[in-house]
Structures are given as C-alpha cells and as structure tokens.
PDB file of N, CA, C and O in Angstrom:
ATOM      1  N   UNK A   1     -15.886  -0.747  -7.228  1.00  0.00           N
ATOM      2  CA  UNK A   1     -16.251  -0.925  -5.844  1.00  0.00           C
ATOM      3  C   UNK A   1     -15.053  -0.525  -4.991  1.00  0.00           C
ATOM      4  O   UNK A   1     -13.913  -0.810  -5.356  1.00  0.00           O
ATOM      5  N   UNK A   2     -15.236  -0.038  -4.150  1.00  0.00           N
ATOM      6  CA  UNK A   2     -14.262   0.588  -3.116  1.00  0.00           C
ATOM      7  C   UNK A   2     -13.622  -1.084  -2.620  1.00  0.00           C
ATOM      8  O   UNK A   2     -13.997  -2.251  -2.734  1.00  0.00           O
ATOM      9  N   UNK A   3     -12.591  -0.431  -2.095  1.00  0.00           N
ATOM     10  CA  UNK A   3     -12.302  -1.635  -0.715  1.00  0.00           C
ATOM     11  C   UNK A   3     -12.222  -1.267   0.663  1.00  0.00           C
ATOM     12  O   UNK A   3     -12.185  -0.115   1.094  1.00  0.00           O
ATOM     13  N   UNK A   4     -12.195  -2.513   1.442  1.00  0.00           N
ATOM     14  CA  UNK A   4     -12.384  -2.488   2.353  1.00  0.00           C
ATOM     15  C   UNK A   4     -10.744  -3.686   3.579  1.00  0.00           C
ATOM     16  O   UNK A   4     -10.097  -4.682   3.253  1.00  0.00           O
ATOM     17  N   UNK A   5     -10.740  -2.962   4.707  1.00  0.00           N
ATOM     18  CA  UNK A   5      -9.847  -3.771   5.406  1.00  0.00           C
ATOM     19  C   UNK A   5     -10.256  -4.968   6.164  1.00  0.00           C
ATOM     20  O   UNK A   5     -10.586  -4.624   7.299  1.00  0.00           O
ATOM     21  N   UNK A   6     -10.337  -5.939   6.023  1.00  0.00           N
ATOM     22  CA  UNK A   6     -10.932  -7.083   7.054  1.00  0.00           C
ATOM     23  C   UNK A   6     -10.462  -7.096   8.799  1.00  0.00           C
ATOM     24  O   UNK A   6      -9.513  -6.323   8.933  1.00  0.00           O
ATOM     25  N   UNK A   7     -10.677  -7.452   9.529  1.00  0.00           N
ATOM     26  CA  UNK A   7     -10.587  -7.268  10.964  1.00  0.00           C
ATOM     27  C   UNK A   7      -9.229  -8.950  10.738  1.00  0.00           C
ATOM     28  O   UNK A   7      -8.920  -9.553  11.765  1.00  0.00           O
ATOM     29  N   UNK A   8      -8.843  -9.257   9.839  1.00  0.00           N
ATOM     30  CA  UNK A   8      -7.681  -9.916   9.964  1.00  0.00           C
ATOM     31  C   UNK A   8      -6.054  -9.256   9.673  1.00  0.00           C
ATOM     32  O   UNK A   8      -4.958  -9.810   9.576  1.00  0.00           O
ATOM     33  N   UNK A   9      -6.504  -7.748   9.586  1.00  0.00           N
ATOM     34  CA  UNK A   9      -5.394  -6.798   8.931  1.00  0.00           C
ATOM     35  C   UNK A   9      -4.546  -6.762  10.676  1.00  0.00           C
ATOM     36  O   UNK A   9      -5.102  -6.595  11.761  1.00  0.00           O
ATOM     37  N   UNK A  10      -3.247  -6.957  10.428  1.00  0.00           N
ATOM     38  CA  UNK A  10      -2.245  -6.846  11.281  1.00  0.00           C
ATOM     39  C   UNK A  10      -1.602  -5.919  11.509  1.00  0.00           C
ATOM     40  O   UNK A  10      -0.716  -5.913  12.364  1.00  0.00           O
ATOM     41  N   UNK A  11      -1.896  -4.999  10.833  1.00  0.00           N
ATOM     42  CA  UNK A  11      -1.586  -3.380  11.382  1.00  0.00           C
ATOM     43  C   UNK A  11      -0.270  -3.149  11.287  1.00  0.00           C
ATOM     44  O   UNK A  11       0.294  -2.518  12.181  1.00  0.00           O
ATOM     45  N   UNK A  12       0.560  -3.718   9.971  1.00  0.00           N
ATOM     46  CA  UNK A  12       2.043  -4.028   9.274  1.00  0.00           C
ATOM     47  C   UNK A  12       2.195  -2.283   8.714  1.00  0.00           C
ATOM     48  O   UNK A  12       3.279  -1.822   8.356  1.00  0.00           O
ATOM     49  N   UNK A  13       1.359  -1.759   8.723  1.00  0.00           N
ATOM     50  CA  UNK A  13       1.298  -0.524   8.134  1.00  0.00           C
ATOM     51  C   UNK A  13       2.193  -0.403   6.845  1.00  0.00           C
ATOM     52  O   UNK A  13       2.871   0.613   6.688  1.00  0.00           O
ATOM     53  N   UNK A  14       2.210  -1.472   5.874  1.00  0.00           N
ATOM     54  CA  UNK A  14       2.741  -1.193   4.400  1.00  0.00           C
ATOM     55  C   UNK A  14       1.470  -0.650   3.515  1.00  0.00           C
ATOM     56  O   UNK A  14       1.591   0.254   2.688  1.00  0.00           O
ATOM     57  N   UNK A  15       0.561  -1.145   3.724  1.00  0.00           N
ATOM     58  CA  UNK A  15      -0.551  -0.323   2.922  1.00  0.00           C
ATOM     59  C   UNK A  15      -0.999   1.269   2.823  1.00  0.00           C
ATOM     60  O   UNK A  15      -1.447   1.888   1.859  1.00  0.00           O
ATOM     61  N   UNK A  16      -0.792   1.583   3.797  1.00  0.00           N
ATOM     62  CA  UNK A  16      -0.820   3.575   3.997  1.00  0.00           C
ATOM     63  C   UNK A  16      -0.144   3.997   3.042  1.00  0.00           C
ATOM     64  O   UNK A  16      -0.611   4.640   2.102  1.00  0.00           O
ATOM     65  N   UNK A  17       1.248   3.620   3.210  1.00  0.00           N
ATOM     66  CA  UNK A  17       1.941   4.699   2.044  1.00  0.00           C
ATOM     67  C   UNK A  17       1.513   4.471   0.685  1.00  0.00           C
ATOM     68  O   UNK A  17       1.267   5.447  -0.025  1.00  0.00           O
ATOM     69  N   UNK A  18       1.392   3.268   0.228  1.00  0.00           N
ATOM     70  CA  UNK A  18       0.764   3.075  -1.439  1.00  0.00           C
ATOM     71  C   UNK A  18      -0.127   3.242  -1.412  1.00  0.00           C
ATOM     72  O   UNK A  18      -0.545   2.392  -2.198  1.00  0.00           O
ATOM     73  N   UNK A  19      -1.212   3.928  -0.963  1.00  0.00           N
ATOM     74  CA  UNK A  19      -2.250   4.344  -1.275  1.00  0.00           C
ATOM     75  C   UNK A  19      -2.062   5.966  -1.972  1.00  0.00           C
ATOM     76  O   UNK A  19      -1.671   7.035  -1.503  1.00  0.00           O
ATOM     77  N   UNK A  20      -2.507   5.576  -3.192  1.00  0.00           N
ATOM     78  CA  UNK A  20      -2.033   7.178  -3.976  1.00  0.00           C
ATOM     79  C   UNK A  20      -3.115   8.308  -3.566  1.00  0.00           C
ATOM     80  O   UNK A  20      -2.757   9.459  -3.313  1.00  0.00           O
ATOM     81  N   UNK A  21      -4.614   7.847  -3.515  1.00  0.00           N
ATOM     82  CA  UNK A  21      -5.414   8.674  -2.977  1.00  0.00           C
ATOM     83  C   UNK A  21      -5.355   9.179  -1.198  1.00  0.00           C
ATOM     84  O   UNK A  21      -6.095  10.096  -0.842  1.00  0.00           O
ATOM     85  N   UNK A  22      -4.806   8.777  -0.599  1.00  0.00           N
ATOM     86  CA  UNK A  22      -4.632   8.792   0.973  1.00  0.00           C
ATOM     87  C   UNK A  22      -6.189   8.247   1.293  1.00  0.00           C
ATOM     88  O   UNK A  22      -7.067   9.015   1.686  1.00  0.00           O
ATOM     89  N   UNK A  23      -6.304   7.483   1.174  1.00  0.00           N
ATOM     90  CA  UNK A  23      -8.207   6.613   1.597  1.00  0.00           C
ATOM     91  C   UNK A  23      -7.324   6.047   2.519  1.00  0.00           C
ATOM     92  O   UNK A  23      -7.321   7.024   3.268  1.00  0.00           O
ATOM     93  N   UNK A  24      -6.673   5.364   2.997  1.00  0.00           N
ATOM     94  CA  UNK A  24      -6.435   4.727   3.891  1.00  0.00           C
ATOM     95  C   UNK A  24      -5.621   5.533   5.290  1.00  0.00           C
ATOM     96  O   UNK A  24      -4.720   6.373   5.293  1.00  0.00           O
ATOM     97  N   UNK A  25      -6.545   4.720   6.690  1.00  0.00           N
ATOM     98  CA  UNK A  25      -5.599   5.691   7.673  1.00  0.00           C
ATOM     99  C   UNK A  25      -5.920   4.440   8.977  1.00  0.00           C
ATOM    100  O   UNK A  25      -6.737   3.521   9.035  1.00  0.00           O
ATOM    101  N   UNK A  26      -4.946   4.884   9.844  1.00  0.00           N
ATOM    102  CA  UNK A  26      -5.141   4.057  11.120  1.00  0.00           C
ATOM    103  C   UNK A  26      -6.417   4.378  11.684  1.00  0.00           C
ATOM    104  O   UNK A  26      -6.666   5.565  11.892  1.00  0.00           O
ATOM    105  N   UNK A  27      -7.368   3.391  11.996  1.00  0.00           N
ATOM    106  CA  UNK A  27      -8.863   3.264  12.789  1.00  0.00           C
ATOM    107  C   UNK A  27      -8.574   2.900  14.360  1.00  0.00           C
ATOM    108  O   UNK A  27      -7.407   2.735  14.714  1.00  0.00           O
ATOM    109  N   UNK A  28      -9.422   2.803  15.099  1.00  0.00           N
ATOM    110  CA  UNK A  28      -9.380   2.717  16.309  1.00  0.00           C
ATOM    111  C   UNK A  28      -8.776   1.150  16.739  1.00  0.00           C
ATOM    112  O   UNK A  28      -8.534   0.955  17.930  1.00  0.00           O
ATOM    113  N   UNK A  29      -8.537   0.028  15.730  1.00  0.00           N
ATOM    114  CA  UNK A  29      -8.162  -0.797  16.127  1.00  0.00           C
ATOM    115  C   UNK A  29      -7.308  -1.262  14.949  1.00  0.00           C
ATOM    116  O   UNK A  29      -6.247  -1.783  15.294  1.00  0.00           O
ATOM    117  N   UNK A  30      -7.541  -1.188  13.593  1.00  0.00           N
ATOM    118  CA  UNK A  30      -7.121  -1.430  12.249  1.00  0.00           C
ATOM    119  C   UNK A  30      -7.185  -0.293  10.970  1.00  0.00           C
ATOM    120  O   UNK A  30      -7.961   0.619  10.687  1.00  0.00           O
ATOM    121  N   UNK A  31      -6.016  -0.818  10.389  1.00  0.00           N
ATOM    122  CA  UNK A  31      -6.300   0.607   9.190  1.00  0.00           C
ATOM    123  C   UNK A  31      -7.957   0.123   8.726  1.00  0.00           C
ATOM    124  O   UNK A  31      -8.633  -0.906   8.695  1.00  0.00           O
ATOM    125  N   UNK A  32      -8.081   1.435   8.435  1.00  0.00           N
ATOM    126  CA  UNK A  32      -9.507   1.344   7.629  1.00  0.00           C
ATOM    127  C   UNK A  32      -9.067   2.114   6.225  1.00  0.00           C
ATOM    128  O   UNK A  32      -7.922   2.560   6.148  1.00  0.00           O
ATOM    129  N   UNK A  33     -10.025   2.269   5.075  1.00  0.00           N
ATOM    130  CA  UNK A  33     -10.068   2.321   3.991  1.00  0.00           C
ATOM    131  C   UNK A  33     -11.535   3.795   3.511  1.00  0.00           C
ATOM    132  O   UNK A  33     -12.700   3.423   3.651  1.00  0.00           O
ATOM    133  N   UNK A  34     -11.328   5.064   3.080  1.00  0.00           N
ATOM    134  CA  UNK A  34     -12.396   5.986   3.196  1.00  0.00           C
ATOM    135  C   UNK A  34     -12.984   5.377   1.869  1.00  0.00           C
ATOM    136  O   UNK A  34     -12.147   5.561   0.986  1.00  0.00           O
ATOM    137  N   UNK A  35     -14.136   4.698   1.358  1.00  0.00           N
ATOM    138  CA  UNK A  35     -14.615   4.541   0.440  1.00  0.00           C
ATOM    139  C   UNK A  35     -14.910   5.776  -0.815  1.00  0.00           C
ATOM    140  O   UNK A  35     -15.306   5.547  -1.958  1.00  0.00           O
ATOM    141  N   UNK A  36     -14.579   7.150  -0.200  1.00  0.00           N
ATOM    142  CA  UNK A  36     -15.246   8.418  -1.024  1.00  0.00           C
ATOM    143  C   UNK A  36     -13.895   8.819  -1.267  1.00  0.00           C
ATOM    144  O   UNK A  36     -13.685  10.017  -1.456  1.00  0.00           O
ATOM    145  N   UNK A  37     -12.810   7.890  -1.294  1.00  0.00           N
ATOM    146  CA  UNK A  37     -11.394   8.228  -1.727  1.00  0.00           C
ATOM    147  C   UNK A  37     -10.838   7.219  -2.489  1.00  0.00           C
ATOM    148  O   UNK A  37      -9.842   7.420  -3.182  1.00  0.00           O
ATOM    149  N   UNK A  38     -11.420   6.104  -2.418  1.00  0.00           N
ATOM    150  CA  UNK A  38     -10.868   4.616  -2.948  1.00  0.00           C
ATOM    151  C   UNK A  38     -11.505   4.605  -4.405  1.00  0.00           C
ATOM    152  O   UNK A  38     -12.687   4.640  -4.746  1.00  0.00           O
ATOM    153  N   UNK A  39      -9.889   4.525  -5.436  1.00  0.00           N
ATOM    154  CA  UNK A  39     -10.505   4.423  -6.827  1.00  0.00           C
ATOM    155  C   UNK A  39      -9.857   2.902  -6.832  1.00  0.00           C
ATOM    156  O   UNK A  39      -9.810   2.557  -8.013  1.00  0.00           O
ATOM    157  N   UNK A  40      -9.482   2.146  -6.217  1.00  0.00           N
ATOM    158  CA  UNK A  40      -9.226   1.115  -6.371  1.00  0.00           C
ATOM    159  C   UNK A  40      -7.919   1.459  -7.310  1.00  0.00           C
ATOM    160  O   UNK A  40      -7.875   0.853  -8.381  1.00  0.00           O
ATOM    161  N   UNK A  41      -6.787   2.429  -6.995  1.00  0.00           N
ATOM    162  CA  UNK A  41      -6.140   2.778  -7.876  1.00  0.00           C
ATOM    163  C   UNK A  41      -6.298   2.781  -9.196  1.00  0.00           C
ATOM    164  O   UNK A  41      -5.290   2.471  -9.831  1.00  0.00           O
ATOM    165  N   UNK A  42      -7.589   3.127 -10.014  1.00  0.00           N
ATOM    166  CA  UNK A  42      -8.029   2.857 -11.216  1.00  0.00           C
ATOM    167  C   UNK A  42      -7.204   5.022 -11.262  1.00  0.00           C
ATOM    168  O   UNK A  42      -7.172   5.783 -10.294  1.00  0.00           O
ATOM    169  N   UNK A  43      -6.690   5.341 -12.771  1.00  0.00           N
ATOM    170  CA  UNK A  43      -6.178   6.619 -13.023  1.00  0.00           C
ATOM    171  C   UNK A  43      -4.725   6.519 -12.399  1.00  0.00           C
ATOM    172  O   UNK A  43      -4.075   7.522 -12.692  1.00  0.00           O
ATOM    173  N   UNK A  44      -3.820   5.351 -11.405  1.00  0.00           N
ATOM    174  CA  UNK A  44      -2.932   5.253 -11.449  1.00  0.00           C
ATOM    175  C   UNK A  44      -2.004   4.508 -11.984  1.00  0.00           C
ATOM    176  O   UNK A  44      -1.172   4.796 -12.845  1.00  0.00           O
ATOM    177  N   UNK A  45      -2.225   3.379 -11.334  1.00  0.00           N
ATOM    178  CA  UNK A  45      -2.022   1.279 -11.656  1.00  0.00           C
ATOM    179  C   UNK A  45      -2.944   0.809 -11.996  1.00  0.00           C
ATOM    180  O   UNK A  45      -4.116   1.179 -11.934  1.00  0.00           O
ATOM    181  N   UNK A  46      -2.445  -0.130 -12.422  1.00  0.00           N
ATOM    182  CA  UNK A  46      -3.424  -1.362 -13.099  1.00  0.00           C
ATOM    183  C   UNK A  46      -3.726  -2.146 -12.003  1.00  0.00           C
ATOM    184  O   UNK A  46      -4.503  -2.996 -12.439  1.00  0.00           O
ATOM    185  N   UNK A  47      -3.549  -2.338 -10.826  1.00  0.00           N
ATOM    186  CA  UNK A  47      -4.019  -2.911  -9.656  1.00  0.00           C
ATOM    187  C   UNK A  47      -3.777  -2.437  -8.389  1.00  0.00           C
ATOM    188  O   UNK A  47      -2.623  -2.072  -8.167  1.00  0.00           O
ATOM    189  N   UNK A  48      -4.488  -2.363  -7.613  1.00  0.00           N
ATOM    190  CA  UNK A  48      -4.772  -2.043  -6.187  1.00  0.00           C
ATOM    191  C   UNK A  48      -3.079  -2.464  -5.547  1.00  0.00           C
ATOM    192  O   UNK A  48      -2.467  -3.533  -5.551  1.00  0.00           O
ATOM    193  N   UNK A  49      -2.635  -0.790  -4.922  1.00  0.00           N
ATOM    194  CA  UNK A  49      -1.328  -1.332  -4.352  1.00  0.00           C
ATOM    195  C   UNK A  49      -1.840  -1.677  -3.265  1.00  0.00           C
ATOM    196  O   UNK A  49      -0.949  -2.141  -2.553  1.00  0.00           O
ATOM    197  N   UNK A  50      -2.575  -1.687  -2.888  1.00  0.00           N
ATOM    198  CA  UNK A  50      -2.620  -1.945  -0.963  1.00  0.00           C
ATOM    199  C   UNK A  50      -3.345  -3.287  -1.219  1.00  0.00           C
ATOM    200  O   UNK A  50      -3.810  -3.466  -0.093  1.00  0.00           O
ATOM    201  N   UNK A  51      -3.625  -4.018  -1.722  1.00  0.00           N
ATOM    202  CA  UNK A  51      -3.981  -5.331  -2.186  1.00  0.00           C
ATOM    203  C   UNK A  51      -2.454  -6.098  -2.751  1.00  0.00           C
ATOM    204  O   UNK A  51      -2.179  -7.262  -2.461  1.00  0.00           O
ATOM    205  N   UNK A  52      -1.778  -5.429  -3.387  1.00  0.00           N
ATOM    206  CA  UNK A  52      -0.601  -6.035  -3.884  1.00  0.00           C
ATOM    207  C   UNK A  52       0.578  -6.363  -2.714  1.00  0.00           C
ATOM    208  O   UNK A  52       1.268  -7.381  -2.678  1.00  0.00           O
ATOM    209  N   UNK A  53       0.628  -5.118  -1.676  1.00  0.00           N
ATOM    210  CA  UNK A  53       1.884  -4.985  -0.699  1.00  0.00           C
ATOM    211  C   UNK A  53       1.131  -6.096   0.669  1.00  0.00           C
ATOM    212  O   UNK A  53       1.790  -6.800   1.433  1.00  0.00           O
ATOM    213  N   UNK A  54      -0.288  -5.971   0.649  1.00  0.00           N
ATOM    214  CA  UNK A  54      -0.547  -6.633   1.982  1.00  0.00           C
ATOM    215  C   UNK A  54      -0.402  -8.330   1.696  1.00  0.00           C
ATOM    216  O   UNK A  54      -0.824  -9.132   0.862  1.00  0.00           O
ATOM    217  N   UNK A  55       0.682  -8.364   3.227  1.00  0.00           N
ATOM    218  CA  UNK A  55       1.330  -9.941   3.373  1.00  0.00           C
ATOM    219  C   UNK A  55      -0.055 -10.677   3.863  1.00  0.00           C
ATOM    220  O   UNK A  55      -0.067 -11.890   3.649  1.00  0.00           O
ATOM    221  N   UNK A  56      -0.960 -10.250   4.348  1.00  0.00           N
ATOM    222  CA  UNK A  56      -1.926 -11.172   4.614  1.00  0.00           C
ATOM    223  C   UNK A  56      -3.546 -11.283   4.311  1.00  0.00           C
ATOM    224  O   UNK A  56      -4.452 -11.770   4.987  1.00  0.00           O
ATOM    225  N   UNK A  57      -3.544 -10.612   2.977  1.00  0.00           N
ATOM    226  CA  UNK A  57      -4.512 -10.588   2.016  1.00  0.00           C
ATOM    227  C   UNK A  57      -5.781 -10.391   2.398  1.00  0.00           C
ATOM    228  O   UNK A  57      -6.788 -10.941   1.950  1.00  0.00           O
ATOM    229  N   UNK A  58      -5.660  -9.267   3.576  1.00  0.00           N
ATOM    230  CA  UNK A  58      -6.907  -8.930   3.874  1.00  0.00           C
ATOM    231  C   UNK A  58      -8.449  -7.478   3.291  1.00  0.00           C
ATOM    232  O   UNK A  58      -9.477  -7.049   3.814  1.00  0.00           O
ATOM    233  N   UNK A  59      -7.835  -7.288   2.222  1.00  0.00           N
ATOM    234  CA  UNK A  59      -8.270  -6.188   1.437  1.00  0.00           C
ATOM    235  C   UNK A  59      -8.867  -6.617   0.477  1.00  0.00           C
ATOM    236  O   UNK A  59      -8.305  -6.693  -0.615  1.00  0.00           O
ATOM    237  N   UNK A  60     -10.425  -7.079   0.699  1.00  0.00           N
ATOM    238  CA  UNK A  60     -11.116  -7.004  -0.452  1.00  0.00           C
ATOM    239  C   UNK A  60     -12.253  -6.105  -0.532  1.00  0.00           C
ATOM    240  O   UNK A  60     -12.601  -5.331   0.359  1.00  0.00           O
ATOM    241  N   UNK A  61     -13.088  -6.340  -2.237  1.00  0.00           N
ATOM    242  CA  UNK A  61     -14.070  -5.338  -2.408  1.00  0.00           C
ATOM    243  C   UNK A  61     -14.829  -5.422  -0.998  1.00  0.00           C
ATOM    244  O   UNK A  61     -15.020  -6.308  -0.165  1.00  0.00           O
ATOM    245  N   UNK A  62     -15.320  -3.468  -1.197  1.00  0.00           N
ATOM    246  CA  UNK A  62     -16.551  -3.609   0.107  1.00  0.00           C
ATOM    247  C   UNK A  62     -17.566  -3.794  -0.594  1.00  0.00           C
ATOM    248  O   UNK A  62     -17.803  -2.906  -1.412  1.00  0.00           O
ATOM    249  N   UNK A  63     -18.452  -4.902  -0.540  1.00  0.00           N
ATOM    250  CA  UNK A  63     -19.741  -4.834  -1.268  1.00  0.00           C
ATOM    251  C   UNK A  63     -21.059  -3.717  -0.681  1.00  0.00           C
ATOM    252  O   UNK A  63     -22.197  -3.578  -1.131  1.00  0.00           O
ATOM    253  N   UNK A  64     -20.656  -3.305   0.014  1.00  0.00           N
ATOM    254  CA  UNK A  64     -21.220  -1.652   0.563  1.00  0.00           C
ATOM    255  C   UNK A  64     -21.150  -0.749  -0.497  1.00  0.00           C
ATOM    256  O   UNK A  64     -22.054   0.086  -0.541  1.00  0.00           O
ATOM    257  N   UNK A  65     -20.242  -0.717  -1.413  1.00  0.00           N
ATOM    258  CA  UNK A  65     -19.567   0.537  -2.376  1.00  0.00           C
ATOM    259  C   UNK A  65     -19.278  -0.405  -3.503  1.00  0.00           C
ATOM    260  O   UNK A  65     -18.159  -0.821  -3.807  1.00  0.00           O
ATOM    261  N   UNK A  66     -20.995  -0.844  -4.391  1.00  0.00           N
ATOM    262  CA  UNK A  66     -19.999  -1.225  -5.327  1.00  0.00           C
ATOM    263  C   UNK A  66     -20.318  -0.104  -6.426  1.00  0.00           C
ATOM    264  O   UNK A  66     -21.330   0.595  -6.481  1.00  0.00           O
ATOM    265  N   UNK A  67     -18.955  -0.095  -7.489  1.00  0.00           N
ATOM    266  CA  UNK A  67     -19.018   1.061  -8.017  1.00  0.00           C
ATOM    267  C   UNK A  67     -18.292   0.341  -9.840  1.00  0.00           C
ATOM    268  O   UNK A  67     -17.521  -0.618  -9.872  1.00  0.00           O
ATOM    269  N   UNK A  68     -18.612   0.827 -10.685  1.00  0.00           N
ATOM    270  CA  UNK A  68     -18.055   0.097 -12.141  1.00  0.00           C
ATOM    271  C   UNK A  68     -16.458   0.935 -12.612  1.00  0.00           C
ATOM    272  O   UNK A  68     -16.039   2.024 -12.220  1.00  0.00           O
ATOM    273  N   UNK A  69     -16.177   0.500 -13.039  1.00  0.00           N
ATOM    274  CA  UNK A  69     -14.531   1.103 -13.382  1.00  0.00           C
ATOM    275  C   UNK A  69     -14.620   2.445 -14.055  1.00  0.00           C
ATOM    276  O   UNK A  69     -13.593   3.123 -14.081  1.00  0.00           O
ATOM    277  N   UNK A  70     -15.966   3.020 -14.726  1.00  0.00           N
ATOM    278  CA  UNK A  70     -16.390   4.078 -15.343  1.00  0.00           C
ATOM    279  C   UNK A  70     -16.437   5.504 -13.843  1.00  0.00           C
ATOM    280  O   UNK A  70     -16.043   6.657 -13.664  1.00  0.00           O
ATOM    281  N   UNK A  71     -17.202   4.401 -13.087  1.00  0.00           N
ATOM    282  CA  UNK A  71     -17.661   5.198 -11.760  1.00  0.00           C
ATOM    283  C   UNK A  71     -16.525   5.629 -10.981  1.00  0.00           C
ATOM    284  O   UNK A  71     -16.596   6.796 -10.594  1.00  0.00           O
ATOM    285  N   UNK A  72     -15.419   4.932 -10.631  1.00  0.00           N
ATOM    286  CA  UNK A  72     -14.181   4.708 -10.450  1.00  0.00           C
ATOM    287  C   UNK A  72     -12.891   5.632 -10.818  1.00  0.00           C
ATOM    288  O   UNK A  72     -12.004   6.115 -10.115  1.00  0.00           O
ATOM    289  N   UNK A  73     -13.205   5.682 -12.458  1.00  0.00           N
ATOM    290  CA  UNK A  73     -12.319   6.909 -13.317  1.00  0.00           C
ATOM    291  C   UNK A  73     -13.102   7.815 -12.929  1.00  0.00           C
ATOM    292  O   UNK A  73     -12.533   8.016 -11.856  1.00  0.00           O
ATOM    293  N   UNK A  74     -14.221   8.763 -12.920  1.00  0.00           N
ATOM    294  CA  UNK A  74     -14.604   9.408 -12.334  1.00  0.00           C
ATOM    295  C   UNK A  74     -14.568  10.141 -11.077  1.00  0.00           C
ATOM    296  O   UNK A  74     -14.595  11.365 -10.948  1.00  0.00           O
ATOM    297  N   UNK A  75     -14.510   9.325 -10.236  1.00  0.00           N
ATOM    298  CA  UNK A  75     -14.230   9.329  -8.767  1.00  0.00           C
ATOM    299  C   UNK A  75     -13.123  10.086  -8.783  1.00  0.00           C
ATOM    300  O   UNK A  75     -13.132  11.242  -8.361  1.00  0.00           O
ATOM    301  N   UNK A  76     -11.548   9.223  -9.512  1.00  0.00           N
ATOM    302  CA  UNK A  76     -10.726   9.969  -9.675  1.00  0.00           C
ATOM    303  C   UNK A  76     -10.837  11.113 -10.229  1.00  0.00           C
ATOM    304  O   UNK A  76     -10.526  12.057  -9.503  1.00  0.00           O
ATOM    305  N   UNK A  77     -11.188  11.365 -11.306  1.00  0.00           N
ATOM    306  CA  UNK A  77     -11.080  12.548 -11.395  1.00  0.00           C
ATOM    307  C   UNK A  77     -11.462  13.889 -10.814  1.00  0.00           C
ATOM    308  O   UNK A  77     -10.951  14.991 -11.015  1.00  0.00           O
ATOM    309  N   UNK A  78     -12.592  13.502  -9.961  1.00  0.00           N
ATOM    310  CA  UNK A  78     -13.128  14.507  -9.223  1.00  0.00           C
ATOM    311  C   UNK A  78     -12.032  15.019  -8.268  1.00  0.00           C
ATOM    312  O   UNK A  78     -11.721  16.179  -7.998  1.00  0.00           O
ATOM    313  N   UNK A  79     -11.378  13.499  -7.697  1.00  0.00           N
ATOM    314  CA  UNK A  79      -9.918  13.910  -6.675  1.00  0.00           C
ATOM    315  C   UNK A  79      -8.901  14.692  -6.799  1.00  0.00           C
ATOM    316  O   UNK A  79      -8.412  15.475  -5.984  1.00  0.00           O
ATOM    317  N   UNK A  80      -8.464  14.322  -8.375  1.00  0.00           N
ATOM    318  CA  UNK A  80      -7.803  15.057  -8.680  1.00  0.00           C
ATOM    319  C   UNK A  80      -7.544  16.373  -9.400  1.00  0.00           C
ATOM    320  O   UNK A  80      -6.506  16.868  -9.839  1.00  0.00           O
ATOM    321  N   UNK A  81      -9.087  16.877  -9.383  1.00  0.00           N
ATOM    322  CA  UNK A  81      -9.392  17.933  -9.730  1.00  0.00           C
ATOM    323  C   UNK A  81      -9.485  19.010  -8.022  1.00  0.00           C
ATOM    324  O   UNK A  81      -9.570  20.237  -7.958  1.00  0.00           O
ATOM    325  N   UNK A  82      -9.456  18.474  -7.387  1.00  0.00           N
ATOM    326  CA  UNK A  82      -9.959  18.954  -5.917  1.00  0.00           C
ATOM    327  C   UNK A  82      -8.187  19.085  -4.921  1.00  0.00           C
ATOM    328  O   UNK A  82      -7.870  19.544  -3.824  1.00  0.00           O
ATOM    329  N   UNK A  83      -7.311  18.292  -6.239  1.00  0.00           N
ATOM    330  CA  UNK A  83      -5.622  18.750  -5.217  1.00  0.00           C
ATOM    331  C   UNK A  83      -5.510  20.285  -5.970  1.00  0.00           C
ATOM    332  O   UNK A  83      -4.584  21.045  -5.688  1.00  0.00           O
TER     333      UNK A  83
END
C-alpha cells in the first residue's frame, strides 16, 4: 500500500530527501506523497525512510492504494527500469 501524508505533517521537510523514489513533493499546503511512485521503499530498505525520519509520525498507509509487497517489488521495478 502506498503512503500517505496526514494534514498533521509540519512541513519539517526531512522526508523529501529520503525518499529514494522522489514520490514525495511540497503540495499546496503539505508535502504530499505520489502513490504511482511509493514502493514503500520495498527494493531499497527494509522500512519506509520517510516514516522513520518524520518527528511527528504523520505518514501512514493510504488505504486508497492498498497494494501487497509482491505488487510493491514490482512497482519498483517498473521505476527502475524507466531511470
């Protein structure tokens, strides 16, 4: 499942840069998260850096995008077949 930014994100901007896929970017009020880019760092880390670095734990699954860890490695790979 992709993630998503909650409207409690403080706009600390540590999450942008660890995002290995670039899914994440400044939105009109809060970073947002592109779901058709988010492997949930699955093909990099073993856990979500932008879940790990954010001080106020506002990054969870979007249940909009849920997707299985198969779907996920995939995803990636399509990405990284497409740099």
């Amino acid at each position: 499942m992709a993630l998503m930014i909650t409207d409690e994100c403080i706009n600390c901007d540590v999450c942008e840069p660890e995002c290995p896929n670039g899914a994440i970017s400044q939105g009109e009020e809060i970073y947002v998260i592109d779901p058709a880019k988010c492997t949930e760092c699955v093909g990099h880390f073993d856990e979500p850096q932008c879940v790990a670095v954010c001080p106020v734990s506002c990054i969870p699954f979007n249940p909009e995008h849920p997707e299985t860890r198969e779907q996920l490695q995939q995803k990636y790979e399509r990405l990284m077949a497409q740099k």
